[in-house]
N, CA, C and O atoms as a GROMACS GRO file, in nm:
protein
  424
    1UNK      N    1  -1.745  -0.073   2.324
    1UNK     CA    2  -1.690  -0.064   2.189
    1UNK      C    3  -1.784  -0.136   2.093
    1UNK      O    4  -1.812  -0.251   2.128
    2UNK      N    5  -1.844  -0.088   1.968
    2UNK     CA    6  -1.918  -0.143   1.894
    2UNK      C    7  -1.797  -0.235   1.804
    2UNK      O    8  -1.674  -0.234   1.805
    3UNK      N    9  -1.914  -0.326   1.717
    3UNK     CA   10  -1.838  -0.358   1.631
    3UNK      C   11  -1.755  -0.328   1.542
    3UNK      O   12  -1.664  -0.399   1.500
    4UNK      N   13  -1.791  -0.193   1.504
    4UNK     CA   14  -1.705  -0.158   1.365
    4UNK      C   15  -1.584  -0.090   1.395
    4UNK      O   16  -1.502  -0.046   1.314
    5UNK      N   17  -1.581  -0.083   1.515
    5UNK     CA   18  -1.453   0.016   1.631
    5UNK      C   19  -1.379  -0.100   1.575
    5UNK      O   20  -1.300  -0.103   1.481
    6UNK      N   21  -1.422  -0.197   1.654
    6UNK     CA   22  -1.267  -0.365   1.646
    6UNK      C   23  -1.227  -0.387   1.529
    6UNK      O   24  -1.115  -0.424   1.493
    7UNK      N   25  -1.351  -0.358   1.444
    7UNK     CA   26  -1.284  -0.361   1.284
    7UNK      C   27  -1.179  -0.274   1.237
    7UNK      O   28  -1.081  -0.299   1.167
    8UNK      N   29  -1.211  -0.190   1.278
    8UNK     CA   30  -1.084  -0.033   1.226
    8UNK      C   31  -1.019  -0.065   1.309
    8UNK      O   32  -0.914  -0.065   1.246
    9UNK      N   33  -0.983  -0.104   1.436
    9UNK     CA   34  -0.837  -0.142   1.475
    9UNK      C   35  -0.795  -0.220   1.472
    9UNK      O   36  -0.676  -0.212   1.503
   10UNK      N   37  -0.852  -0.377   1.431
   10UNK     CA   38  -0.791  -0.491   1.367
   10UNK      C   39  -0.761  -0.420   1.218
   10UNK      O   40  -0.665  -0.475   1.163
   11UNK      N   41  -0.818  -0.315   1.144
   11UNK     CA   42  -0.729  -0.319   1.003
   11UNK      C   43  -0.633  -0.237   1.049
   11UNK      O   44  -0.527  -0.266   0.993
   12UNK      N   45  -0.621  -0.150   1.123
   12UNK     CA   46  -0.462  -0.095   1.174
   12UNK      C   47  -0.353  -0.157   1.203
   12UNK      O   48  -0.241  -0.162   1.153
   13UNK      N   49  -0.403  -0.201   1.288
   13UNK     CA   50  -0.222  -0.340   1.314
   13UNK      C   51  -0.242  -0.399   1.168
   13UNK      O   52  -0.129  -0.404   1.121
   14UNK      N   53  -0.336  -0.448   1.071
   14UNK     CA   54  -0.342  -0.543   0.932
   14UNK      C   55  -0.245  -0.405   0.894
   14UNK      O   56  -0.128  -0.399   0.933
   15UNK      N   57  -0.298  -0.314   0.825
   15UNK     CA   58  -0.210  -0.214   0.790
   15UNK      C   59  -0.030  -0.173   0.834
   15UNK      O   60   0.064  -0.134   0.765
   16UNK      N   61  -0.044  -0.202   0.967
   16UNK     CA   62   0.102  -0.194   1.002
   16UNK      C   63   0.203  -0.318   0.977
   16UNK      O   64   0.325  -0.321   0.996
   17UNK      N   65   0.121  -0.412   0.931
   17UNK     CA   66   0.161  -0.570   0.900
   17UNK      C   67   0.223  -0.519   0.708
   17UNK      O   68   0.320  -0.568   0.652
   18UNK      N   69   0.134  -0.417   0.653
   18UNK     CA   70   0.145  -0.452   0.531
   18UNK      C   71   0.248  -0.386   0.392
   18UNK      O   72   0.226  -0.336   0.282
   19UNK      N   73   0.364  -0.420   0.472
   19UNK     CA   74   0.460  -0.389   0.421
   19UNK      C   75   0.609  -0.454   0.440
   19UNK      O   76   0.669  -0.454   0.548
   20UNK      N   77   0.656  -0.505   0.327
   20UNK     CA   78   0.750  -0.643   0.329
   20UNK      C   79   0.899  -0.645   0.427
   20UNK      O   80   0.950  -0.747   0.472
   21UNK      N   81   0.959  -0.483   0.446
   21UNK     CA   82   1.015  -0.519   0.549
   21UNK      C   83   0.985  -0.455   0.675
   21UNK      O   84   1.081  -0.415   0.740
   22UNK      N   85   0.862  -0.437   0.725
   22UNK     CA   86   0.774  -0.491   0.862
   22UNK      C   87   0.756  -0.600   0.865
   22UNK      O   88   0.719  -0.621   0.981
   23UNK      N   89   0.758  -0.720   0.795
   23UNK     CA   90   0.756  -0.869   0.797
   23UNK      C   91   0.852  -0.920   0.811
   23UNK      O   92   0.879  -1.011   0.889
   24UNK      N   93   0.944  -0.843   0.704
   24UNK     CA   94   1.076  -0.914   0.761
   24UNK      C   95   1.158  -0.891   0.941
   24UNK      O   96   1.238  -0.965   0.999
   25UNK      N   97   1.090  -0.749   0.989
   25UNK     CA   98   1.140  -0.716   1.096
   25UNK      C   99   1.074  -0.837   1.202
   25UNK      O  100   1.128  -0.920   1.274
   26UNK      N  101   0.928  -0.804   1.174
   26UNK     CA  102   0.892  -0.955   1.252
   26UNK      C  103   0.956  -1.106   1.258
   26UNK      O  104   0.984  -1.157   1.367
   27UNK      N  105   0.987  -1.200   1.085
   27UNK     CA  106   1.048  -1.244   1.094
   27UNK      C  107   1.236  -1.298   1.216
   27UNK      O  108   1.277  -1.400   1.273
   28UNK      N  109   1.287  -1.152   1.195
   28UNK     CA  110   1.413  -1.128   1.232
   28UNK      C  111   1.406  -1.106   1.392
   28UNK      O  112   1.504  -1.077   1.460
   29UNK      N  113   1.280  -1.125   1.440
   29UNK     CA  114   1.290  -1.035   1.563
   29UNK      C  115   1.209  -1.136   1.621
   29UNK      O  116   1.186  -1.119   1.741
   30UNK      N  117   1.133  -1.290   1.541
   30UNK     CA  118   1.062  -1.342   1.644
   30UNK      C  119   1.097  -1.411   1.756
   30UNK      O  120   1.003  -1.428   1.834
   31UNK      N  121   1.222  -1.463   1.796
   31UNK     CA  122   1.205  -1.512   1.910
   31UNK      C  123   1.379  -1.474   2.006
   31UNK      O  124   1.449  -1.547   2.077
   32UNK      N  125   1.393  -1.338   1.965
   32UNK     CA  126   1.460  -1.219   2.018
   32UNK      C  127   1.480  -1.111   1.981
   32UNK      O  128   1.455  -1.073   1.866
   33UNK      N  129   1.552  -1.010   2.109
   33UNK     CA  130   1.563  -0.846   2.106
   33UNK      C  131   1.704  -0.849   2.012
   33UNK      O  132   1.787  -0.936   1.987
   34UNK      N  133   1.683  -0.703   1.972
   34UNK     CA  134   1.771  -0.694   1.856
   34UNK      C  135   1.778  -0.563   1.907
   34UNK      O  136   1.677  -0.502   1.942
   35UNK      N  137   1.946  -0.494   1.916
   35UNK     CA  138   1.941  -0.346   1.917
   35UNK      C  139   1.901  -0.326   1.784
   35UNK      O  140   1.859  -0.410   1.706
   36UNK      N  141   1.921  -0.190   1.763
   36UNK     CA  142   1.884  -0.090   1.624
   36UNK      C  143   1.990  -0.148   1.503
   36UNK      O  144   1.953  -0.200   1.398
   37UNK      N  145   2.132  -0.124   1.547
   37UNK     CA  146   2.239  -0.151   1.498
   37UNK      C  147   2.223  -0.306   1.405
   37UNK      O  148   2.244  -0.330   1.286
   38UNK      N  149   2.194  -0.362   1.477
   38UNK     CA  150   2.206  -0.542   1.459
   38UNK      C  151   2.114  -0.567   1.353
   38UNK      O  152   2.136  -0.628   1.248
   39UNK      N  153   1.953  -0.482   1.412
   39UNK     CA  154   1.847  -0.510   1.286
   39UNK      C  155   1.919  -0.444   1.140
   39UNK      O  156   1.916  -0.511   1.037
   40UNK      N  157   1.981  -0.309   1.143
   40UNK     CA  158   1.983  -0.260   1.004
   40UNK      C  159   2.131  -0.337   0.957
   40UNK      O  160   2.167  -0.304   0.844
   41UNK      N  161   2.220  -0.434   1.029
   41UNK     CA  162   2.307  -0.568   0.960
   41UNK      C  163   2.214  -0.608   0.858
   41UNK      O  164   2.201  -0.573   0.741
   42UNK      N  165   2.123  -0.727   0.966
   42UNK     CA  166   2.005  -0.763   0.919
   42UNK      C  167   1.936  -0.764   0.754
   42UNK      O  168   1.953  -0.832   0.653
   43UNK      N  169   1.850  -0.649   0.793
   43UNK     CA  170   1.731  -0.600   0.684
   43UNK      C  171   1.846  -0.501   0.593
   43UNK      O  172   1.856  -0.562   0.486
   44UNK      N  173   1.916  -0.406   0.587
   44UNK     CA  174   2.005  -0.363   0.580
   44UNK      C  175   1.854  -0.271   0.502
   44UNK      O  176   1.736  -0.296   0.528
   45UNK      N  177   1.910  -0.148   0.391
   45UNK     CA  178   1.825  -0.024   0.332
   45UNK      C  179   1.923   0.130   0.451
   45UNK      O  180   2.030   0.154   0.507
   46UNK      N  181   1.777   0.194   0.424
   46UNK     CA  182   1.842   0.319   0.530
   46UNK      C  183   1.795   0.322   0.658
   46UNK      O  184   1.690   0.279   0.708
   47UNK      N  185   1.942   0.410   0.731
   47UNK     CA  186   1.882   0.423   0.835
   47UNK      C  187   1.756   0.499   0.867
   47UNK      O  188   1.678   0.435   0.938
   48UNK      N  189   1.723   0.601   0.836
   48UNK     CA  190   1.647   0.630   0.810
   48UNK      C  191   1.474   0.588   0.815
   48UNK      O  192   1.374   0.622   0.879
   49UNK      N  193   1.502   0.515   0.729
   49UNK     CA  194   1.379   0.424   0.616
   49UNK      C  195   1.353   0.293   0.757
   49UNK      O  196   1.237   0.262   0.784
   50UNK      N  197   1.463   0.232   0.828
   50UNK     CA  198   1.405   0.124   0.938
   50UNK      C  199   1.381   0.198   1.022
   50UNK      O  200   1.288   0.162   1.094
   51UNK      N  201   1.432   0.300   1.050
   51UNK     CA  202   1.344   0.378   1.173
   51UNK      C  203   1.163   0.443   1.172
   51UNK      O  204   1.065   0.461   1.245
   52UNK      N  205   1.194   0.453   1.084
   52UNK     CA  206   1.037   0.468   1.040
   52UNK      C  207   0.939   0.323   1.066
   52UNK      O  208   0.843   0.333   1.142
   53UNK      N  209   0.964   0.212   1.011
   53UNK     CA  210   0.926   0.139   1.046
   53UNK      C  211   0.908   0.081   1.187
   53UNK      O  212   0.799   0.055   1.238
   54UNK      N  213   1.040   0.063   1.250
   54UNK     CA  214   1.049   0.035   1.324
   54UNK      C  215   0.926   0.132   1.448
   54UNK      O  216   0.842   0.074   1.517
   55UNK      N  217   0.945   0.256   1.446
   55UNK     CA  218   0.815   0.348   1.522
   55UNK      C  219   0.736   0.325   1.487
   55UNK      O  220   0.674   0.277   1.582
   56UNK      N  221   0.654   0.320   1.370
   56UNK     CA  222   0.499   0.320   1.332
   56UNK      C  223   0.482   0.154   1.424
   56UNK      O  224   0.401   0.146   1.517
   57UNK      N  225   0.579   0.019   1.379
   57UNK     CA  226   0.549  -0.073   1.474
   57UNK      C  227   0.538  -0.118   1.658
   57UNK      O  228   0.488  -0.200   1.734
   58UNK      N  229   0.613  -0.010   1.654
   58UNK     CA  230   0.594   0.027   1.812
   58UNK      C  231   0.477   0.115   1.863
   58UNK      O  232   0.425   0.105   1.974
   59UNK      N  233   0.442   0.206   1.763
   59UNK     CA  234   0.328   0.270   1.804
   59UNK      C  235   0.186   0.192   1.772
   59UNK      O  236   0.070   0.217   1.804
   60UNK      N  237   0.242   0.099   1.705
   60UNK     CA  238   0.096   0.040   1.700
   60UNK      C  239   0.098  -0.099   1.797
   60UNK      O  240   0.006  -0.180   1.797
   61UNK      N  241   0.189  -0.108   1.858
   61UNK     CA  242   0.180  -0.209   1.988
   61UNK      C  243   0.253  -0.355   1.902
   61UNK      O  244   0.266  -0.463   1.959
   62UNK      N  245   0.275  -0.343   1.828
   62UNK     CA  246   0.356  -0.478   1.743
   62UNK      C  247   0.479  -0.509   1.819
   62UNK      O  248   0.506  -0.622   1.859
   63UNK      N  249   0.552  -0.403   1.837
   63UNK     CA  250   0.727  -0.418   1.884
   63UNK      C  251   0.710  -0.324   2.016
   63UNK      O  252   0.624  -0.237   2.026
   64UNK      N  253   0.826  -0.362   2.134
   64UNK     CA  254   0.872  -0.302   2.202
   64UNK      C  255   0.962  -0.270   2.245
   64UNK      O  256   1.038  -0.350   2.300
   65UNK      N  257   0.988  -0.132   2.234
   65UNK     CA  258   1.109  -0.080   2.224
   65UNK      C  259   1.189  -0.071   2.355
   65UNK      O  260   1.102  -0.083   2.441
   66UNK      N  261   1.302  -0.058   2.414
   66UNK     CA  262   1.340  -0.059   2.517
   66UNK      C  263   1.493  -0.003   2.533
   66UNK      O  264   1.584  -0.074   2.490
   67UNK      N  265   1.522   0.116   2.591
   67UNK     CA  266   1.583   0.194   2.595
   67UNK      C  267   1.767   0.148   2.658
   67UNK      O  268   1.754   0.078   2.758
   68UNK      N  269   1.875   0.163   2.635
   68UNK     CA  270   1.995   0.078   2.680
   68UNK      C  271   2.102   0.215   2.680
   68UNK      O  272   2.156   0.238   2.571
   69UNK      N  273   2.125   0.276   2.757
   69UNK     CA  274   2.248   0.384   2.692
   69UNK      C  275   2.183   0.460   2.583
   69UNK      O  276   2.064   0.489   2.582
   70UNK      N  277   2.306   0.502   2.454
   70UNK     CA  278   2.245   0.480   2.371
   70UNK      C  279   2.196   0.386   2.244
   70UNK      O  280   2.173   0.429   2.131
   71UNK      N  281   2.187   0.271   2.280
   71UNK     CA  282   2.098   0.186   2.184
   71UNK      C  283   1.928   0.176   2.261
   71UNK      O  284   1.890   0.176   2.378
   72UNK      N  285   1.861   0.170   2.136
   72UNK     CA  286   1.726   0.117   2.149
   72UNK      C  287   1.776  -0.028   2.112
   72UNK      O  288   1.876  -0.074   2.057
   73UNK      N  289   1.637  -0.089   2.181
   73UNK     CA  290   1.633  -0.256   2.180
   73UNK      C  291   1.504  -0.267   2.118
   73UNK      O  292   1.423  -0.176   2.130
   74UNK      N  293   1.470  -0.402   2.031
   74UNK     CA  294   1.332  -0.416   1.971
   74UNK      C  295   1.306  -0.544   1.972
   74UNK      O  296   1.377  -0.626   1.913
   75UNK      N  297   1.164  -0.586   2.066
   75UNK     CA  298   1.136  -0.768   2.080
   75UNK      C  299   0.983  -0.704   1.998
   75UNK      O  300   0.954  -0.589   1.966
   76UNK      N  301   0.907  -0.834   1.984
   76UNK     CA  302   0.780  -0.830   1.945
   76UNK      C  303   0.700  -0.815   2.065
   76UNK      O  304   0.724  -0.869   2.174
   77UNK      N  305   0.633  -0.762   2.046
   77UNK     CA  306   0.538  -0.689   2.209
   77UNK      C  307   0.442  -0.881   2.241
   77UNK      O  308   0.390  -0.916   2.347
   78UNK      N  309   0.446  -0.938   2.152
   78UNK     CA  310   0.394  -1.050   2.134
   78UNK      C  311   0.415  -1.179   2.035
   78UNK      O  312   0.418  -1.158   1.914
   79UNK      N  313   0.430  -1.319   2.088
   79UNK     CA  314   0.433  -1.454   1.980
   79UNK      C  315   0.336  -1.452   1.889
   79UNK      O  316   0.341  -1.509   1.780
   80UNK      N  317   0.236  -1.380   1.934
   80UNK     CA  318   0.094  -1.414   1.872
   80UNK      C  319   0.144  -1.340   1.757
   80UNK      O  320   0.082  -1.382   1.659
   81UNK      N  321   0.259  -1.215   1.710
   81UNK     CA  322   0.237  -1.164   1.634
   81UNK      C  323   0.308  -1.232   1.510
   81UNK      O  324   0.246  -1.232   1.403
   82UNK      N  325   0.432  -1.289   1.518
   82UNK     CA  326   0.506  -1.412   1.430
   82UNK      C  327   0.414  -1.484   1.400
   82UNK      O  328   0.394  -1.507   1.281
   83UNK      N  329   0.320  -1.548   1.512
   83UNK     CA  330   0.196  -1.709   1.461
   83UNK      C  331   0.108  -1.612   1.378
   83UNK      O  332   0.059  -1.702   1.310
   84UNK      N  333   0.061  -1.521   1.339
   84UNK     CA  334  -0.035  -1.475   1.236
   84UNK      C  335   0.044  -1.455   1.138
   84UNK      O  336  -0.005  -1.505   1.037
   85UNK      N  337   0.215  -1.369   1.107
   85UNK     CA  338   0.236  -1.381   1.004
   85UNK      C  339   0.312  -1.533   0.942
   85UNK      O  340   0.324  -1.564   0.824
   86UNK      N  341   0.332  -1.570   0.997
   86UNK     CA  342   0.343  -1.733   0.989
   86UNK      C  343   0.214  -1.833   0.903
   86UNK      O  344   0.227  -1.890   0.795
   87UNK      N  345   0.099  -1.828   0.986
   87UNK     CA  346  -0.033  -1.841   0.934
   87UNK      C  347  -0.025  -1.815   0.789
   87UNK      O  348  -0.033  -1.894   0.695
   88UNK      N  349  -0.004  -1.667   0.792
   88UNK     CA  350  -0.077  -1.563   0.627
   88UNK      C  351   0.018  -1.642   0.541
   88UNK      O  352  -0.009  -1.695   0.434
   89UNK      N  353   0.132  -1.640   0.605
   89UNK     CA  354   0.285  -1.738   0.470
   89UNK      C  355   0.195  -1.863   0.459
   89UNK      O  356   0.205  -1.919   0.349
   90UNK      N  357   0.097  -1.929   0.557
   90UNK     CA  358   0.100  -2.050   0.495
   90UNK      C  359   0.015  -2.041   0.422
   90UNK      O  360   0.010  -2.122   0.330
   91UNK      N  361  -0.085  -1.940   0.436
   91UNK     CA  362  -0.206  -1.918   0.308
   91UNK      C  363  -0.155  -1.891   0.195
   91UNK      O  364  -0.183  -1.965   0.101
   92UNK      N  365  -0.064  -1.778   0.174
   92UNK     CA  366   0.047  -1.793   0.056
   92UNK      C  367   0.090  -1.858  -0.024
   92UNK      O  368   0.110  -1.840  -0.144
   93UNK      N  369   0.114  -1.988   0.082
   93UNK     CA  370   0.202  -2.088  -0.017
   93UNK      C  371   0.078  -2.166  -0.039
   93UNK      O  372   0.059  -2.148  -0.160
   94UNK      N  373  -0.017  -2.240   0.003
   94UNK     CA  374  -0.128  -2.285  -0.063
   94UNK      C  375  -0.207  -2.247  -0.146
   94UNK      O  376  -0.287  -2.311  -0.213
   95UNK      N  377  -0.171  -2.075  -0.141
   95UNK     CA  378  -0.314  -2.011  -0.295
   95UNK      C  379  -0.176  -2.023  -0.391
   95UNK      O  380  -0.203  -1.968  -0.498
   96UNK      N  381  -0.052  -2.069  -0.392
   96UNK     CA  382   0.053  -2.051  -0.482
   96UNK      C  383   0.046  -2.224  -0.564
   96UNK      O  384   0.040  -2.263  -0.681
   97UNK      N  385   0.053  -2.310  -0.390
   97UNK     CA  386   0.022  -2.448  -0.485
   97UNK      C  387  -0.125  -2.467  -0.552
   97UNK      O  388  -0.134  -2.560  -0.632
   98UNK      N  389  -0.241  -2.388  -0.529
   98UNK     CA  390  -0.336  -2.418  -0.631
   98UNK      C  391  -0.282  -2.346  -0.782
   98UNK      O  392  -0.270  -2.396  -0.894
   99UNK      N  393  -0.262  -2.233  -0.740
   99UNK     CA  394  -0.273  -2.169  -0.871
   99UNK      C  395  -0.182  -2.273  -0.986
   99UNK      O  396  -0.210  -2.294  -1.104
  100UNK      N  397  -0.061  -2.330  -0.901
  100UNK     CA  398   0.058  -2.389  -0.943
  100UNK      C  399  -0.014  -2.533  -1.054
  100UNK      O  400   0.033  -2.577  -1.159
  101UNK      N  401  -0.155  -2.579  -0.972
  101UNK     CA  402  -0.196  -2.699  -1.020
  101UNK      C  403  -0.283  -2.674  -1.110
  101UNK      O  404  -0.316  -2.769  -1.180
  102UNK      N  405  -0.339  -2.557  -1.132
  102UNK     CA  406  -0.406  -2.484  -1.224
  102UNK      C  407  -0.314  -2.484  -1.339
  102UNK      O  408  -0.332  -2.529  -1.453
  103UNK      N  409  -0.205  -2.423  -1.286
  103UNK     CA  410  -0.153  -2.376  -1.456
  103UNK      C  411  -0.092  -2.544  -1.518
  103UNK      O  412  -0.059  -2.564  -1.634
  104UNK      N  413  -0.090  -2.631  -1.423
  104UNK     CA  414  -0.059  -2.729  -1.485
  104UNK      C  415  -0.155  -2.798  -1.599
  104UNK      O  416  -0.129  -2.867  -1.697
  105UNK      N  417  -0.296  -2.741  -1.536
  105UNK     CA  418  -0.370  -2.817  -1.668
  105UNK      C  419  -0.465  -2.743  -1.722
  105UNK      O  420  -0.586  -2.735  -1.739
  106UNK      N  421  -0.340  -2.681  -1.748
  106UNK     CA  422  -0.386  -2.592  -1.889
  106UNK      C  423  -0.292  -2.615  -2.049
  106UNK      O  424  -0.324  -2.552  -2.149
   0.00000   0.00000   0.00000
């Protein structure tokens, strides 16, 4: 695999990261399975609209889905994936406290 391969599939999962409730699903889901039902309590919107999400994150290896009757179940295929968006929140809140100390002296 050359380099620029790892690049285009590190911006794929970035891409599947980049949308606010795929974060929140991560959030809601980091350190347990959630049927289908429970997440759209949760995040609430359409059914619809979390199922979509919810697949594109499974197809890109983020979540794993796991089959019960009929409920689907959804864990994070990985911790590592909460500790990066965890990380990015904390970059967040530090480009928020500069800007914050910026506008102070002005």
């Amino acid at each position: 695999m050359t380099d620029k391969n790892i690049y285009t599939l590190h911006a794929n999962i970035c891409k599947a990261l980049g949308h606010p409730t795929r974060i929140e699903i991560i959030d809601t889901l980091q350190n347990k399975e959630m049927n289908f039902g429970k997440l759209l309590e949760k995040i609430g919107g359409a059914k619809s609209n979390l199922s979509q999400h919810l697949s594109s994150m499974t197809n890109k290896g983020i979540l794993i889905q796991r089959k019960e009757g009929l409920n689907n179940y959804y864990k994070l295929s990985s911790k590592k994936v909460s500790t990066a968006c965890r990380i990015m929140r904390e970059v967040l809140i530090d480009n928020l406290k500069k800007q914050h100390e910026i506008l102070k002296h002005i």
